[in-house]
N, C-alpha and C positions, 0 to 999 in steps of 0.2 A: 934294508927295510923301506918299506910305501913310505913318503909323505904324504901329508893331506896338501902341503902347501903346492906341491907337486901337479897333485889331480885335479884341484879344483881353482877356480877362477878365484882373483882375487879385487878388490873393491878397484874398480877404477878410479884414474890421480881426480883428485880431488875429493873425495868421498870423504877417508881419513887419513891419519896423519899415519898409519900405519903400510899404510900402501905405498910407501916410498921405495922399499926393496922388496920388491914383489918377490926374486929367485930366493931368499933366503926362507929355508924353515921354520914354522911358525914361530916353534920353541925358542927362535932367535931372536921373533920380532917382541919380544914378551921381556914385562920384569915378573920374577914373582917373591913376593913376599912375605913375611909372617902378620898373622893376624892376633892380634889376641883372642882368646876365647872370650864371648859373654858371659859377667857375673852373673852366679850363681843368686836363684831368685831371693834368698835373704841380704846378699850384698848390697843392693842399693835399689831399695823399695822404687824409688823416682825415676831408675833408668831407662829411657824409652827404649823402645821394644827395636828388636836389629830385624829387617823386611828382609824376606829370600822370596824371590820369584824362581818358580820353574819354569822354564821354557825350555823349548824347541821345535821348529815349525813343520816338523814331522810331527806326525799323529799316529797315536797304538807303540807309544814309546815309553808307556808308564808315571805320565807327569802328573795325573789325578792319584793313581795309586800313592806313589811316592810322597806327596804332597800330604797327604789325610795319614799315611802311617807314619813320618815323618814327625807330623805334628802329635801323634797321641805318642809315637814314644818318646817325645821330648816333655809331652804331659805325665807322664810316668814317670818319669827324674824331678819331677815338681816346678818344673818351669809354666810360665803362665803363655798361651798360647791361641791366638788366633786364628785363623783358616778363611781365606776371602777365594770366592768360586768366581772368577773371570771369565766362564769359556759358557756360552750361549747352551751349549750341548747338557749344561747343569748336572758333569757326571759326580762331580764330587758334591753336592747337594745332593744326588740321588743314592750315592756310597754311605749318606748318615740316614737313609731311610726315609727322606722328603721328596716329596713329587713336586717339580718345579712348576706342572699347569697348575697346581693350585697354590700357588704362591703371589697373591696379592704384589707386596716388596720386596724389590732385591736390589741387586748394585745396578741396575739399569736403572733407577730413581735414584740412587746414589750418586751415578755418574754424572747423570744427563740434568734432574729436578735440584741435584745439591740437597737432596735428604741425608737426615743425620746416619752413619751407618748403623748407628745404636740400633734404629730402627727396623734395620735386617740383620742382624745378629742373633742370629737360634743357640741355643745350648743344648748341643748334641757333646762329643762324648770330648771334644774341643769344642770354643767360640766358633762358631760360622754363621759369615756373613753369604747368604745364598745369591744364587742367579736363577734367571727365568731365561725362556724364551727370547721375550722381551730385549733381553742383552743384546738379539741380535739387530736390531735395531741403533745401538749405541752409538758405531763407530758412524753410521750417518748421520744422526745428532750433534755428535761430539764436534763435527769435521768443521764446524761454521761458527764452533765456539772460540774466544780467546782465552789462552789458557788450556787446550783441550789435552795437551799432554799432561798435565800435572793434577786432572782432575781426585785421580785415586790419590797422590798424596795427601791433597789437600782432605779428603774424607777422612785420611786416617788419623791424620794429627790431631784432634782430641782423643782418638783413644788411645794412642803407642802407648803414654805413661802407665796404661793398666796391660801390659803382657809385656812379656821378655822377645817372645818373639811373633812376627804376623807373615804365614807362608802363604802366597798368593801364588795358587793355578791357575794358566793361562791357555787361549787355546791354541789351535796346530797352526799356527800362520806368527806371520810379524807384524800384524796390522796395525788399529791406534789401541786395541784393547792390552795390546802384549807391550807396546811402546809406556802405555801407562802404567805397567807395571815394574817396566822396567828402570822408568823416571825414578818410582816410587820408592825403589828397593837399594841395599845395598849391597847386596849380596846375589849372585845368581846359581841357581844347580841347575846344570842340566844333562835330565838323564837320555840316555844314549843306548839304542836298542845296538844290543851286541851283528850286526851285521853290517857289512861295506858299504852299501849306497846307503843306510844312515846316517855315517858319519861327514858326510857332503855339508848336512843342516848344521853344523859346528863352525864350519869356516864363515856361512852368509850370517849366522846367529852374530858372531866373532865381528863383522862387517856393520851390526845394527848397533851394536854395545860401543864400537868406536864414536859412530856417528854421536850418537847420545851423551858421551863424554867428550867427545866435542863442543858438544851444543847447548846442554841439557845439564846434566850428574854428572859431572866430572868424579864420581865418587864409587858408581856402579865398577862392579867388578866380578868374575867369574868367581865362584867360591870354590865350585866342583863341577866336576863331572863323572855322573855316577852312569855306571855303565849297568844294561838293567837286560829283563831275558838273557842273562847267561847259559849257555847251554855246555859244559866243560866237556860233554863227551866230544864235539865238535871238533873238527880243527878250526873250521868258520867263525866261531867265537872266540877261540882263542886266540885267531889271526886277529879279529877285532880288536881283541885288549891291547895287544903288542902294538899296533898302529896307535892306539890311541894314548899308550905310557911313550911313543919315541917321539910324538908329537907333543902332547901334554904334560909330561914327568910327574912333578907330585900335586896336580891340579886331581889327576883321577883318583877318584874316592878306593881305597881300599876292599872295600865292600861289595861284593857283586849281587844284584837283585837276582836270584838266578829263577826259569822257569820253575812255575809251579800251578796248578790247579785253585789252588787257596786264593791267590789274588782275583781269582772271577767269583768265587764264590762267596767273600765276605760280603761284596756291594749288595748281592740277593737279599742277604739275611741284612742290609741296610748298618755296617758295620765297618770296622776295619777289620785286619787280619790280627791284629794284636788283639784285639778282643773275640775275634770268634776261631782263633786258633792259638791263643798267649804261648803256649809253649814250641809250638811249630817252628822247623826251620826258615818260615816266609816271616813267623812275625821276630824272631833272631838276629834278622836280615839288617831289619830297620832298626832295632835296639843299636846294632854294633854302627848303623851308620849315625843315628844319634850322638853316639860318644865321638865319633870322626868330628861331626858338627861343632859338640861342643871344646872337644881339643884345641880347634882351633884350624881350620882347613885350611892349606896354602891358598892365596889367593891372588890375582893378576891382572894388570893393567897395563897397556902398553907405553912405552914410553915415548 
């Protein structure tokens, strides 16, 4: 069987503490271990909310889809739920049916002015806090700030105590918008387009999360990795799986996102797929990987 550890470079000495035995397999450089599941929303009214950031710095890999259906199916089990739009591109802003040029505020006054996020928080079919344009501007802003990593935590923390949980999409890089997110979070998913030169953005992803608990969250941790355009008639996809359970084991989500038509056609009608498909196998998808969620998904940090 491929490693990844194999094919792709790994962090040069000094970077992280993980780069010490470069020849050995990921799966070796790794602990992994049980998470509990987040109470259940009448459990404990006061418990701040548990942050998952999507990432991964490939793009057209599902991290806005995944992200908004993610959130309403954990909104449908009566969990209280957040949604923060990080990626300049405003796709998940535009998946709830809002046009980002006409968007006054969003997290770029968040990030950069220190506005309260209250103030861009739309009630769409979850909490969302939107992005503009404007966002793309941030990471030049941010760069002269002190404190510039931590700015999104700090926005959130008046609100966690009112949701269980707050899933933040990011955009297709590693830059300081993804690094704030990933300060932010405690948890990370990231999905993973079922084909080979994909899976490369796992190791350097793998590479930014050391540094950061190094430096930063010693706390952040991979939650998943959901493997997403499934294509099963393939061999190509299902070569993808296989690599990515002999490197990852029980990090990869159970759940395959698999192709379908329905994920381009909810964002039109300004939607998710769970609402303009509820019973379909794309909005199925996310229900069963909600339950993965809240089961309690392995989770990993190196040692």
């Amino acid at each position: 069987m491929v490693r990844l550890a194999g094919l792709f470079s790994r962090p040069q000495e000094g970077q992280a503490e993980a780069s010490a035995q470069e020849e050995a397999p990921i799966r070796d450089e790794v602990q992994i271990r049980d998470q509990a599941p987040p109470p259940p929303p009448e459990a404990d009214a006061a418990a701040k909310a548990r942050v998952i950031a999507f990432a991964n710095q490939k793009g057209g890999v599902a991290k806005t889809t995944s992200t908004l259906n993610l959130a309403v199916a954990l909104s449908e089990e009566g969990y209280r739920v957040l949604v923060v739009d990080m990626d300049p591109q405003g796709n998940l802003t535009m998946s709830q049916g809002l046009n980002p040029d006409q968007i006054t505020r969003s997290m770029f006054d968040v990030l950069v002015h220190r506005l309260p996020i209250d103030q861009v928080i739309q009630e769409t079919e979850v909490d969302l806090a939107v992005s503009s344009i404007d966002l793309a501007g941030a990471e030049l802003a941010l760069s002269s700030m002190i404190g510039r990593e931590r700015a999104l935590e700090k926005a959130l923390a008046p609100v966690k105590e009112r949701y269980d949980f707050v899933l933040v999409d990011t955009p297709p890089s590693l830059g300081l918008l993804t690094i704030n997110a990933l300060v932010a979070a405690e948890g990370v998913i990231v999905p993973v387009q079922c084909e080979y030169l994909s899976l490369r953005g796992l190791v350097q992803l793998e590479n930014t999360l050391s540094m950061i608990r190094e430096n930063i969250n010693p706390d952040v941790e991979i939650q998943g990795i959901l493997p997403t355009m499934f294509d099963g008639r393939t061999l190509h996809s299902r070569e993808a799986i296989e690599i990515l359970q002999e490197n990852f084991g029980d990090l990869v989500f159970k759940t395959r996102i698999k192709k379908t038509v329905r994920y381009a056609e909810a964002p039109v009608k300004g939607s998710s797929v769970l609402k303009y498909d509820p019973s379909g196998s794309a909005a199925e998808a996310y229900r069963e990987l909600a339950k993965e969620v809240l089961n309690g998904a392995k989770a990993r940090k190196h040692a």
